[in-house]
N, C-alpha and C positions, 0 to 999 in steps of 0.2 A: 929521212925523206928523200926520194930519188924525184928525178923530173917527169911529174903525170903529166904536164903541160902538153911534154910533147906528142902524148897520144890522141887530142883530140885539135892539137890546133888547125889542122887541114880543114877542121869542120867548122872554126870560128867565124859566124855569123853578123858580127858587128861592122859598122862603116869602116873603122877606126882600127888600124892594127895591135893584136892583139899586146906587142911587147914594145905601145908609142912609148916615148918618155917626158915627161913634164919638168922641164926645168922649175929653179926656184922661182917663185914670184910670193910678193906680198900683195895684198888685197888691195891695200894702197895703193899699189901701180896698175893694177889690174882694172881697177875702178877709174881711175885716171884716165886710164889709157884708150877704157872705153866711151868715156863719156867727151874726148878730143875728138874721138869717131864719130859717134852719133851724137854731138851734140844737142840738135834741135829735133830728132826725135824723142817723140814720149816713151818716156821709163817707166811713167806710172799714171793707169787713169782710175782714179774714184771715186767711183759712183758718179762719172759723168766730167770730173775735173781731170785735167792731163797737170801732166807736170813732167818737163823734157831732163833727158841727161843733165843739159845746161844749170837749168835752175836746181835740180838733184844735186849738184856737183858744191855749187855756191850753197844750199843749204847746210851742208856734207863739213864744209869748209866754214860756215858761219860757227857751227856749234863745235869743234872744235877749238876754235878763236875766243867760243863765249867761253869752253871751258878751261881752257888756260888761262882766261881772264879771272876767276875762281880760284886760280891754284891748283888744279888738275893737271898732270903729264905724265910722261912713259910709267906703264906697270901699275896702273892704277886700275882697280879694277872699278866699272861703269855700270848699273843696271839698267834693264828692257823690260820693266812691266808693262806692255803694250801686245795691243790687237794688229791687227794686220790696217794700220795706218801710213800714211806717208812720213809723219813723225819717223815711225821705227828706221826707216832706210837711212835717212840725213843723218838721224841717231849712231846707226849701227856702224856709218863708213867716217863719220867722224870721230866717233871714240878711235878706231883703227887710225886714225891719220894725226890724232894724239900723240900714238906709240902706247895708248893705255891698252886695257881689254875688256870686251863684252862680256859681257853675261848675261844669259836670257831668264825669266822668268816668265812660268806661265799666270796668265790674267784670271786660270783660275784659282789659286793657291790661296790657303785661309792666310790668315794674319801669321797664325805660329810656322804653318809651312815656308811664308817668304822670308820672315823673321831668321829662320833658323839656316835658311839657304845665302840673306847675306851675309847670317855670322860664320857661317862656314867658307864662303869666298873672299869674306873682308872687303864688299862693295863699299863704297864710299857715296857715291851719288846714286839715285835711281832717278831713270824716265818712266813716267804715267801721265795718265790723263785725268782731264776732272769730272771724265763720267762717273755715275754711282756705285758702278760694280769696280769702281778700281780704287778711287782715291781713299776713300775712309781705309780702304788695308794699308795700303801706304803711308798712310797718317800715323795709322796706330806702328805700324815699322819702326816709324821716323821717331815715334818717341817712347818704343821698348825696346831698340837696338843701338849696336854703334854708328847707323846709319846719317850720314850728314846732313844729305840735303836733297830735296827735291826738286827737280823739274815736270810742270806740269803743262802739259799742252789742252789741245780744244777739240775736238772733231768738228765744229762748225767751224772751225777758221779752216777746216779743210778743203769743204764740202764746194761746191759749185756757188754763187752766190744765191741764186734762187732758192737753192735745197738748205743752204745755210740760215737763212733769214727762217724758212719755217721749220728749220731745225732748233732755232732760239725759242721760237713762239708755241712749241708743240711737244715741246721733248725737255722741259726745265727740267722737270719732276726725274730724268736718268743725269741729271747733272748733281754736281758739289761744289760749291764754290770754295775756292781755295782761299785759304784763312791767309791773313795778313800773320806772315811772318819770316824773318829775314834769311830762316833755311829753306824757305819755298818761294823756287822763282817759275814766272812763269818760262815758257817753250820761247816764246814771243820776244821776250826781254834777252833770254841767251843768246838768241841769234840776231840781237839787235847790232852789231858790228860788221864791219868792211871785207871777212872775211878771212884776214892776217894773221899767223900764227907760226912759230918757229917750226918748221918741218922737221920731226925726229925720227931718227933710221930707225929701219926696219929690218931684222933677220928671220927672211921668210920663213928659216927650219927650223927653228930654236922658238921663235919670241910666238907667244901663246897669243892667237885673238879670238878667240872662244872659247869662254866657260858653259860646256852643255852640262847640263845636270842629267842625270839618267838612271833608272832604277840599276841597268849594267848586266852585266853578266852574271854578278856573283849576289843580287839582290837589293843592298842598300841604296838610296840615292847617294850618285857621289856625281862630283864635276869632273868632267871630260874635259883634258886640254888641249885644244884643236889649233893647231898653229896656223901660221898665215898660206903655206904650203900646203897642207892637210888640207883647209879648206878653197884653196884655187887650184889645187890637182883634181880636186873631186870636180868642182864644177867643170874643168876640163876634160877629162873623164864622161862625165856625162855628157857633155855637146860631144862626145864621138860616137856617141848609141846616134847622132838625129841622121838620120840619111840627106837629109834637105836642110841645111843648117844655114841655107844662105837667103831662104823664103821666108815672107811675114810669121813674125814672131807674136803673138799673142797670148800668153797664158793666163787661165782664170786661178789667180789669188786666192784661194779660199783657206786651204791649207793654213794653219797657225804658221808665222815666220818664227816664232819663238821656239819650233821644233825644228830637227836638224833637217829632217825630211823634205821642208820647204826650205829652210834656209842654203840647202844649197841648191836644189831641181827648181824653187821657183825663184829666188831673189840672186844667188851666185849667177847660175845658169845664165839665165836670162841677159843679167848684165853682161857676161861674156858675150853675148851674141847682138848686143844691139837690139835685143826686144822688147816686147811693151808687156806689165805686171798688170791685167784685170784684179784691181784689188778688190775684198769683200774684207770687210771686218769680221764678220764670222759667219760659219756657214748655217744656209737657210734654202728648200731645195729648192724651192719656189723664186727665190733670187737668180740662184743662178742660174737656171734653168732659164730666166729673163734674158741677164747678163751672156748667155751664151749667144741668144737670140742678136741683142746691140751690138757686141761688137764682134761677131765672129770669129769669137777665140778659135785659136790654132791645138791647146794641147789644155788637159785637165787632170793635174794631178789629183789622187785622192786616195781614200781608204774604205777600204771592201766599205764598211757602212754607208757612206756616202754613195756609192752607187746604187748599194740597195733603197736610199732616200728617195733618190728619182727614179728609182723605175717605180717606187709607190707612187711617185706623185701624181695626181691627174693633168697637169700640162706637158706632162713628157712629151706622146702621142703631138703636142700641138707645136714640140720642137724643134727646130734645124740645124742637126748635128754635121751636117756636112762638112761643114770649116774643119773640123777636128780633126790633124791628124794623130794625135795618140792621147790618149789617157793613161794615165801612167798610175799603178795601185800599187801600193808598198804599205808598210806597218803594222800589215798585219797579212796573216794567211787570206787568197783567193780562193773562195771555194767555184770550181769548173764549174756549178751551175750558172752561180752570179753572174761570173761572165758569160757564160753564153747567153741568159738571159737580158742579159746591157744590150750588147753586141745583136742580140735582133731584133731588141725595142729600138738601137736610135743609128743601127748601122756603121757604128763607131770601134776602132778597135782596143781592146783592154790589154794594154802590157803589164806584168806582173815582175818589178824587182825586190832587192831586198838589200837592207842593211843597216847599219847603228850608230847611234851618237858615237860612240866610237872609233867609228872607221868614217867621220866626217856627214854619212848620211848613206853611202853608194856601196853597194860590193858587188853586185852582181843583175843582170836585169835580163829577161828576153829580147829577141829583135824588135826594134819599131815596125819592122818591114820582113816580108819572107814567112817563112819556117820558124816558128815559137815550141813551146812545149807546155801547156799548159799541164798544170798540178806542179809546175818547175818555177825556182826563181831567176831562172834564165843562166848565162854563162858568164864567168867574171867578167867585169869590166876593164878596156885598156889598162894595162899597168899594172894591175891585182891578180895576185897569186892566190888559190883555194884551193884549199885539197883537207882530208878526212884525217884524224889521228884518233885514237883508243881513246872512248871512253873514262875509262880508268889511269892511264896512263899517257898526256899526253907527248911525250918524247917517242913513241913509238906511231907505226899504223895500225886501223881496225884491223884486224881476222880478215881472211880473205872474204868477199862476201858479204861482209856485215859492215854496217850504217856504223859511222863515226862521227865523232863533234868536228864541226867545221873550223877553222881554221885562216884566217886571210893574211895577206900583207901585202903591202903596196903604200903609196906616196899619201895614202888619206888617212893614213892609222894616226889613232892620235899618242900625243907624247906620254902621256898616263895618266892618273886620276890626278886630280890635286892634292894634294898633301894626306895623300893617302898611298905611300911605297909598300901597304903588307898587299895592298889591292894589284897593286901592278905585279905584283910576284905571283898571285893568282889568275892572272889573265893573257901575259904573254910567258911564250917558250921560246926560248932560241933553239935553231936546231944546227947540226953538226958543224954546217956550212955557213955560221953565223947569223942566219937571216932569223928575224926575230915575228913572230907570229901574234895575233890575236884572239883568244879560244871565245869566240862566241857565245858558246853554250846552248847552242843548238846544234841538233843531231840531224844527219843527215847520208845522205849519196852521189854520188857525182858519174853520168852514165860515160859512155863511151864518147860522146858529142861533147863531153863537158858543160852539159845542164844538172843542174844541182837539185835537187829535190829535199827540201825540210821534212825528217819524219815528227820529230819532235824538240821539245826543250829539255837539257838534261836536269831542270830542275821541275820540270812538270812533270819528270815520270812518276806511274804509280807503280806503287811493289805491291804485288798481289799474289799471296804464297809464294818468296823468291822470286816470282818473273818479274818483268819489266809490263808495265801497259804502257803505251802511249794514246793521250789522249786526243789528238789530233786523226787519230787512222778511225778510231771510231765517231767523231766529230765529222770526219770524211764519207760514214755511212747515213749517220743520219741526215744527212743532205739531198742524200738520193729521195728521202721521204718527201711527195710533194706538197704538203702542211708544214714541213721544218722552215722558219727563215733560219733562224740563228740557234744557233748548238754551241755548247762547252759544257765539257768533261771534268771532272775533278778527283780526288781522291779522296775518300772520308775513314777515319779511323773504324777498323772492325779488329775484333778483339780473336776472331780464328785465325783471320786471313793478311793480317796488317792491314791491309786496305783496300776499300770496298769502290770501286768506281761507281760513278751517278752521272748521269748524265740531263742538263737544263738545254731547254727550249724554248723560242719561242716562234708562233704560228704565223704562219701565211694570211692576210688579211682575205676573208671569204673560207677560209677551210675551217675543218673539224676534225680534231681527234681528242683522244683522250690518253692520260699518261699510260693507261693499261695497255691500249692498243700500241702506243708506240714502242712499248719494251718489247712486248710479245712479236712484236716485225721487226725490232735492232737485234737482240738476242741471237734469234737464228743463224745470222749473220756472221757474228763475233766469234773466235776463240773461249774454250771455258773460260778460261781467266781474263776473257774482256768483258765478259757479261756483267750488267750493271743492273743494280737493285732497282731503281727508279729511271723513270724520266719524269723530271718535274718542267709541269709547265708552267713558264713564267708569263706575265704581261709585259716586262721590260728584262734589258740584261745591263749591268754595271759595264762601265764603259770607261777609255781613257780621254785625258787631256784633248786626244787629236780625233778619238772617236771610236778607237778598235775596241775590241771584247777584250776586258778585263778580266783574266780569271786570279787574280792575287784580291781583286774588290768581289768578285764573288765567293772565293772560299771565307773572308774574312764576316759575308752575309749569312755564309752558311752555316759558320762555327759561331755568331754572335747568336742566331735564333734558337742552336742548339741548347747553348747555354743557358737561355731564356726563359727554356721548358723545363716545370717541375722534375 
């Protein structure tokens, strides 16, 4: 690999120069250091309740204190079964100030999916709550795993007083009362101490404080280990895309913190900057489309579904998007209508990044401001290197001309899977000049400007007679259809052709087609070998944890109903 960089850096668009560098830091001090800054501003308001750096900081610092009082310190690994509460935060910056490590789990995971996620990280303690969607999983954890102990919190000791009192009186029925017993403490009782706790080092480059779990590059769920570095380079990283980094901070919380996505753009970020987290517990469009209203959020992270949510909504039209300066889409592909479509419902602008538990959350993003490139995931971010290697091989480049797997490196890659070394052998390269790489597993291009463009996944491709399809360029036609909202491709076993592309839909609220009509207008369109047998329409499409189009939960829809039939 030679230096692409310097072909297009003349055209780098970011605030932030392109080759800044991010000393070491731990999250510890980072956290620290901002919360001596803004003390008495608010860090966190929900649903009406603030809660400042200060009291953040002391909460941060209580549970800690409670969990060394337990017998908890360095290298212990800590769970996050939790929504997007204020719990998670004091949670998340005390375990780190322990010297133990996070691990997130998401609130929706069955009993066997947490089960199996702590015995693979060897968590010791889990945080939940004693709403109903979470504790009985928990329970059942607690006593079919090696899992020790639980702490449980309230969401009405959250809440505002007013909204808490008819939170008790109106909402028993999504509660669980937490059973009397001596592995289950409440939130309340750990943080019942002064604060005090033997402070243990920190080495921001080495010592791991996040366990992201992730399907990955190569399929299986495995844990990502994101060191203290990794994740305060990224968040640094990203405050260099804000061009305005010194004006009201506001962002609306909605986003799962228990994804990397948020964990560093809304909760890292933010705290870097002295801003304030509009928390939602989970998202609802009608919320926040409220919430946008109250307090005049500044920036709205999300994912392509989520914007399609409100422009369905009927209060959009009745909303004041003004405050906002960026909405920020990641996790999954923007299709160019969606956005345009946002963008002249609420006169708001859509930037479009990308990147993976693996590389901390960031790799690459459009400008806030200026010149973008829409159908592009934007230009690396400060500090991150991208560039295209062979498919087939990656120690070499693609063929001139032709779309390669992408490639990054930079200060946010993480240390490697957990205990999982055949994994790391599959996912980075080092190349000539030592510098050691992350293969993504997405395929793509990188133009003249240094905007990247995703053609596809190297494990989505279909073989159809020997070629390649990729399901994303014909996902990108039926878009243009104006009854498509939502499209994925797939590939289905055919016994001439290896495999037969199909392509699922679903419609535009008021429109009409039918699956015939919409082959016979995608068809035309396509390559022989893209042309697809169906288009099935669906009423819903399988969806992930944070909301994008699933196409691993729709093949597995597609081949269970197969099976089904005589």
């Amino acid at each position: 690999m030679n230096d692409p960089e310097s072909a297009w850096r003349d055209s780098y668009r970011h605030p932030m120069r392109w080759d800044s560098a991010f000393p070491p830091l731990s999250l510890v001090d980072f956290f620290d250091q901002a919360a001596a800054r803004h003390a008495q501003a608010p860090l966190i308001d929900f649903l009406g309740r603030q809660y400042s750096y200060a009291e953040t900081l002391d909460g941060a610092n209580r549970v800690a204190a409670g969990l060394r009082a337990l017998g908890y310190g360095p290298g212990d690994r800590i769970g996050l079964f939790l929504p997007n509460v204020p719990h998670y935060v004091a949670a998340y910056y005390g375990i780190l100030k322990l010297g133990a490590t996070v691990v997130n789990f998401s609130p929706l995971y069955t009993p066997a999916e947490l089960e199996h996620q702590v015995a693979d990280s060897g968590t010791r303690l889990l945080f939940t709550l004693s709403a109903s969607a979470l504790l009985p999983t928990a329970l059942k954890v607690l006593e079919g795993s090696s899992l020790e102990r639980l702490v449980v919190g309230s969401i009405a000791g959250a809440l505002p007083v007013a909204k808490s009192v008819l939170y008790r009186l109106f909402k028993r029925s999504e509660v669980t009362k937490r059973p009397h017993d001596p592995r289950i403490s409440a939130f309340s009782a750990l943080i019942a101490n002064d604060g005090s706790f033997p402070a243990a080092p920190v080495d921001p480059v080495n010592q791991v404080a996040l366990i992201q779990y992730t399907g990955g590059t190569t399929g299986t769920p495995k844990g990502a280990m994101l060191t203290h570095q990794n994740l305060s380079a990224n968040a640094r990283q990203v405050m260099g895309l804000d061009p305005h980094p010194n004006e009201p901070d506001r962002i609306l919380g909605v986003l799962p913190l228990f994804h990397v996505f948020a964990n560093t753009c809304v909760l890292n970020r933010t705290v870097l900057n002295g801003g304030c987290i509009v928390m939602l517990p989970r998202f609802d469009a009608g919320s926040v489309l409220a919430t946008i209203d109250r307090t005049r959020a500044t920036a709205l992270p999300g994912v392509p579904t989520m914007y399609q949510a409100l422009l369905d909504h009927p209060k959009l039209s009745e909303t004041d998007f003004s405050s906002l300066r960026a909405c920020i889409s990641g996790g999954a592909p923007l299709a160019a209508e969606l956005k345009a479509k946002f963008e002249a419902a609420t006169g708001a602008t859509v930037v479009e990044g990308y990147g993976l538990s693996e590389s901390a959350g960031v790799i690459s993003a459009n400008p806030y401001e200026g010149e973008g490139k829409s159908g592009t995931i934007g230009q690396p971010i400060p500090g991150t290197y991208v560039r295209l290697v062979d498919k087939a091989d990656p120690t070499v480049p693609p063929p001139e001309g032709e779309p390669g797997e992408i490639v990054a490196a930079g200060p946010q890659i993480m240390k490697g899977y957990w205990n999982r070394p055949e994994a790391d052998a599959e996912v980075f390269v080092t190349d000539a000049q030592g510098r050691t790489w992350l293969r993504t597993g997405d395929v793509g291009t990188i133009d003249a400007d240094g905007f990247i463009k995703i053609v596809d996944r190297l494990k989505d491709m279909i073989a159809v007679s020997g070629f390649k399809v990729f399901p994303s360029q014909i996902e990108a036609v039926l878009h243009h259809h104006p009854a498509v909202k939502e499209a994925m491709v797939i590939g289905l076993p055919d016994a001439y052709r290896g495999e037969q592309p199909r392509a699922y839909v679903t419609l535009n609220d008021g429109t009409v087609a039918t699956s015939e009509e919409l082959r016979d207008w995608l068809n035309p369109q396509l390559g022989r070998h893209e042309r697809v047998d169906q288009v099935v329409i669906r009423l819903t499409m399988p969806k992930t944890m944070i909301g994008k189009l699933s196409r691993k939960d729709l093949i597995a829809e597609v081949m269970a109903e197969a099976a089904a039939r005589p």
